[in-house]
C-alpha positions in Angstrom: 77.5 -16.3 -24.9 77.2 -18.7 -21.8 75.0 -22.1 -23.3 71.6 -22.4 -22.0 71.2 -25.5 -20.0 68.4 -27.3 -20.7 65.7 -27.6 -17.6 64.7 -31.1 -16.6 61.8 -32.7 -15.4 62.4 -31.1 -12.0 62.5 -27.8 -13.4 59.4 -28.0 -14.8 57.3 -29.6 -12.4 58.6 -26.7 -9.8 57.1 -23.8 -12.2 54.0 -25.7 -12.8 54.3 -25.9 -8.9 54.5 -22.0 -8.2 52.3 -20.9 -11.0 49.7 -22.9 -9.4 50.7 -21.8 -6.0 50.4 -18.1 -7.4 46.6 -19.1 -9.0 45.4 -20.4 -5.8 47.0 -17.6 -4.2 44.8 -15.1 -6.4 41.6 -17.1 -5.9 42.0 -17.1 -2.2 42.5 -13.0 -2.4 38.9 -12.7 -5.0 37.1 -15.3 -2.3 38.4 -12.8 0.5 37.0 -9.6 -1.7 33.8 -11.3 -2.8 33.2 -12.4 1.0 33.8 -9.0 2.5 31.5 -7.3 -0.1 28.6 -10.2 0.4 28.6 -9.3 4.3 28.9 -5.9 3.5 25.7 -5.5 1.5 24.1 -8.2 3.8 25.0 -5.8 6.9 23.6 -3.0 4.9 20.3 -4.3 4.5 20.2 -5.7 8.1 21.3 -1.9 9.6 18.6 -0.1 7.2 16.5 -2.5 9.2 17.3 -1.8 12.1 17.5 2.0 11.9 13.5 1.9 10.8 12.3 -0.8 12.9 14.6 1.1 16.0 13.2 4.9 14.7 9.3 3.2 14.4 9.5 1.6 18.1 10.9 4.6 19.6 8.6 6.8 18.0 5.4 4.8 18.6 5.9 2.8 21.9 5.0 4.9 24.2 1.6 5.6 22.5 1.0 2.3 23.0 -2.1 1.3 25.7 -4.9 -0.4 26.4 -6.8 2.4 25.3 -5.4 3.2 22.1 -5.9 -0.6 20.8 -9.6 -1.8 22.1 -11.5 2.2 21.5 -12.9 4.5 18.5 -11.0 7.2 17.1 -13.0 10.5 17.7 -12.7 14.1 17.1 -11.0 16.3 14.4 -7.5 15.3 14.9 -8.5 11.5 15.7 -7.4 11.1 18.9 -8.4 7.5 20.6 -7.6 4.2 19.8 -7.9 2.4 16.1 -9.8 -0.3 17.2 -12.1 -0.6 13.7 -8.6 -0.8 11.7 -7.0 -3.2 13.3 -10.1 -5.2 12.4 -11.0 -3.8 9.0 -6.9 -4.5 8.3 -7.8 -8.6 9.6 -10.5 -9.1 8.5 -9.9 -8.0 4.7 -6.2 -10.1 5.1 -8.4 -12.8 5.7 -10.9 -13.0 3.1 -8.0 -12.4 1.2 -6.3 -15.1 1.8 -9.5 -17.8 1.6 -9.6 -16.3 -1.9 -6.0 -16.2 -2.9 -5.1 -19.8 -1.3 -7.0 -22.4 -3.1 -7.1 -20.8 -6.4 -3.2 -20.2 -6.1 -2.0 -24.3 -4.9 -4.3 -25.6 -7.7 -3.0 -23.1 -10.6 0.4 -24.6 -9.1 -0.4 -28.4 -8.7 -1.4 -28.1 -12.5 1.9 -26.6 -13.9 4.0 -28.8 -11.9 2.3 -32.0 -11.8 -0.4 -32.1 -15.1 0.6 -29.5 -17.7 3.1 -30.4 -20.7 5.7 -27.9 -20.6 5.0 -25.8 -23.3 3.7 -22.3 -24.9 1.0 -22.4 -22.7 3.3 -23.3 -19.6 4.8 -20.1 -20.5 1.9 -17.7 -21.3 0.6 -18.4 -17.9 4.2 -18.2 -16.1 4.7 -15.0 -17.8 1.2 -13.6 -16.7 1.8 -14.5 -13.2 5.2 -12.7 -13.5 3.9 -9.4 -14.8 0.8 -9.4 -12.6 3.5 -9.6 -9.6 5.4 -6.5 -11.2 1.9 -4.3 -11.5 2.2 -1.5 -9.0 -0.7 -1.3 -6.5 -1.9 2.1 -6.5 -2.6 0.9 -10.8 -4.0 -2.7 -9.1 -6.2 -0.3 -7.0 -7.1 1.9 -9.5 -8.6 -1.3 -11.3 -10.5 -2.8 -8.4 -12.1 0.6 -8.2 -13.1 0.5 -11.5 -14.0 -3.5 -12.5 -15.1 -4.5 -9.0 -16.9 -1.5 -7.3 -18.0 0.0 -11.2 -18.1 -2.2 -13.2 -19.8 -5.0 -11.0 -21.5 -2.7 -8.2 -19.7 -4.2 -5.1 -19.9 -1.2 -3.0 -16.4 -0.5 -1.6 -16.3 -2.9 1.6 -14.2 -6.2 2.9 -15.3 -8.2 -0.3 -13.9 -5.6 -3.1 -10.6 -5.1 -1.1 -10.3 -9.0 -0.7 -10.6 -9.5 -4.1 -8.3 -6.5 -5.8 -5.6 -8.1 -3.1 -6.3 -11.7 -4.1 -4.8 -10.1 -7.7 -1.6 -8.8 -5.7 -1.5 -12.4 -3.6 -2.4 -15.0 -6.1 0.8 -14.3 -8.2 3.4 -14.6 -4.9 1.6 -18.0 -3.9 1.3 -19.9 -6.8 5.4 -19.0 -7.8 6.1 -20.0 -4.3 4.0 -23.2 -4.4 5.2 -24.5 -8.0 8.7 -24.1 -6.5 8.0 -26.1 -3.5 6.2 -28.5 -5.7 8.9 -28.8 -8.0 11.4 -29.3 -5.1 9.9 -32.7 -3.8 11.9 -35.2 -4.9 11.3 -37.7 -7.2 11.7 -41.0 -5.8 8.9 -39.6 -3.6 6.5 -40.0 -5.7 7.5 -43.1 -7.4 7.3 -44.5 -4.1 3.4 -43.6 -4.5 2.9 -44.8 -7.5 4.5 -48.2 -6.7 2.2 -49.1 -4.0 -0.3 -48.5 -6.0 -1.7 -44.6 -5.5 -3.1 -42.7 -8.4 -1.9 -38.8 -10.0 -4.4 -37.2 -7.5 -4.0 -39.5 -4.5 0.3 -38.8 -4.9 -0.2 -35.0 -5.6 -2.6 -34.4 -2.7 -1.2 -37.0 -0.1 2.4 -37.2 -0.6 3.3 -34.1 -2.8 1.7 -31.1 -1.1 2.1 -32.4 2.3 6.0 -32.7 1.6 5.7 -29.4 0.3 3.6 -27.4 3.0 6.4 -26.0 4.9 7.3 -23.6 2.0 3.7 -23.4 0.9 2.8 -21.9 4.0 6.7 -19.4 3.6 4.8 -18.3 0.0 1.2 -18.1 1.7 3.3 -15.3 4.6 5.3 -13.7 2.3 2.4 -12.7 0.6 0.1 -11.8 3.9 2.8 -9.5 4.6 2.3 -7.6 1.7 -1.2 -7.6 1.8 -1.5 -6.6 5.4 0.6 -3.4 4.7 -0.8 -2.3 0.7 -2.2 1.4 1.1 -3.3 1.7 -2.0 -5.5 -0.9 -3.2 -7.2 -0.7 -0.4 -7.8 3.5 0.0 -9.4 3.1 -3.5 -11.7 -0.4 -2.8 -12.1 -0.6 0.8 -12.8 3.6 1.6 -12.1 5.5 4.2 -15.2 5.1 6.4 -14.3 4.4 10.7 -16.7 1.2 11.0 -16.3 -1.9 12.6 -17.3 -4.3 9.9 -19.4 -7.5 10.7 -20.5 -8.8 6.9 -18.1 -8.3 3.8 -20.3 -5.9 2.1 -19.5 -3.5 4.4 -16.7 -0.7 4.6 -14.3 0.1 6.4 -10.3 1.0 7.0 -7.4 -0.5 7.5 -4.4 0.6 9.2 -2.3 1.3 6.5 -4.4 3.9 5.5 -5.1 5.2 9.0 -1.4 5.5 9.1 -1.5 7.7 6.3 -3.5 9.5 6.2 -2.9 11.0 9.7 0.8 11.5 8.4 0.2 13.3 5.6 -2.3 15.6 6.2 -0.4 16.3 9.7 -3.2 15.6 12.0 -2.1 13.0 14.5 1.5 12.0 14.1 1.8 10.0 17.8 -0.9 8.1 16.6 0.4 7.5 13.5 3.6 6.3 14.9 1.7 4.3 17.4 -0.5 2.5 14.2 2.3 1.9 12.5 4.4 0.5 15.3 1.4 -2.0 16.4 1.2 -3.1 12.6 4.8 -4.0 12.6 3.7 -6.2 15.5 1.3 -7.7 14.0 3.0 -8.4 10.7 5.7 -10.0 12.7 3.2 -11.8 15.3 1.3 -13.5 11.8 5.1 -14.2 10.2 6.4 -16.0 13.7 2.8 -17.7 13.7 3.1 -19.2 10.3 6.5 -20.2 10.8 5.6 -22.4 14.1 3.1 -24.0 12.0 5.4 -25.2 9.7 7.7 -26.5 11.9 5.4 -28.8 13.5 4.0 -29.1 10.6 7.3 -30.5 9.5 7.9 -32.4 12.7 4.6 -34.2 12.5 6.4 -35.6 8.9 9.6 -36.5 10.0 7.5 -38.6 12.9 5.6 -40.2 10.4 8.2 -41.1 8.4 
């Protein structure tokens, strides 16, 4: 047998060389595979999308007038316009929202700012959790039940409002204690070394610096509210009225929509409600997001 030579340093340092070559080599190839399936599921979700957004607008454009938007809906097969929805559907967002918004940033400011993290920290995070996960025709079927039964709010504005203030309030306040949370800290010891109390930091400094995804929350949860069917077929009814005070009834678009879908008796118009509540969903969302970035702006000037 021919002797073995021993391998020097040289040797060594040239396999330690390859075998790290061949590591990077297999990282690079993973990267590549992880990559391609990222933008594949990311172009998945985008094209799903598009084919409903595309499918809605073809379907529904050309339904679309004047006529359709500002008059009554008449007849057996509802033919006119959906004027009363489109403000029964704002006007419920609305009052919604006054309700959902305050009670939601303060429930925030106090677990991110004043509570001691703790059981009670938890119980409420987990509350807020699984009243996100109820589903809404079960969120409806309680409204119905505690607000218009139980307390004798007829079905109207105010009993929608609040059964979707339950649906809202958990979205926001998540939201909010996340955008709380993400302010950073010398921030606020900047406050308190000039002198500024918990409250005067919290409501001058903190939120402020925080608004921009406040407000991201405060849409995200609009846009459910504006399109939930079911809450508010079982709170708000079914009545055609143009509502002036909260205690009064009415119906929103989502349940316009569906109602002429289902039963069969209008399907352009359908189309053409649903179409016009897409732009309105998206008119609110491009809103909101202008008035965060001058929101924003108007901090950086200050700054």
């Amino acid at each position: 047998m021919s002797p073995v030579t021993p391998k020097t340093g040289m040797d060594v340092l040239r396999e330690k060389k390859l075998a790290r070559k061949g590591g990077l080599g297999r990282e690079h190839a993973a990267n590549k595979i992880a990559l391609a399936i990222l933008w594949l599921a990311a172009g998945i979700t985008v094209a799903a999308l598009a084919v409903i957004l595309i499918y809605v607008i073809v379907r529904g454009i050309g339904v679309i007038s004047p006529s359709f938007i500002f008059t009554w809906p008449h007849g057996v097969n509802s033919e006119g316009g959906i004027w009363p929805t489109i403000v029964s559907t704002l006007y419920c967002t609305l009052l919604s929202m006054l309700f959902t918004t305050p009670i939601a940033i303060l429930a925030a400011v106090y677990l991110a700012e004043y509570a001691k993290q703790g059981r009670v920290v938890r119980i409420i995070r987990f509350a807020a959790d699984s009243l996100a996960s109820v589903p809404s025709i079960v969120m409806g079927l309680f409204g119905l039940t505690f607000f218009v039964e139980a307390m004798h709010i007829p079905m109207s504005m105010l009993s929608a409002a609040m059964a979707l203030t339950l649906l809202m309030l958990p979205i926001v306040m998540r939201t909010t204690e996340e955008a709380i949370r993400a302010v950073p800290r010398y921030i606020r010891w900047g406050s308190y070394g000039l002198g500024a109390t918990k409250w005067q930091t919290v409501s001058r400094v903190v939120l402020p610096t925080a608004m921009p995804r406040i407000i991201t929350g405060l849409v995200l949860a609009l846009g459910r509210a504006i399109g939930e069917t079911a809450v508010v077929f079982y709170t708000m009814g079914l009545a055609i009225n143009l509502p002036l005070l909260p205690t009064e009834s009415g119906r929103s678009m989502a349940v316009h929509l569906y109602l002429m879908a289902v039963e069969g008796i209008n399907l352009p118009a359908a189309y053409g409600t649903a179409f016009l509540l897409m732009v309105i969903i998206l008119a609110l969302n491009m809103g909101a997001r202008w008035i965060a970035k001058r929101y924003h702006r108007r901090m950086e000037t200050k700054k």
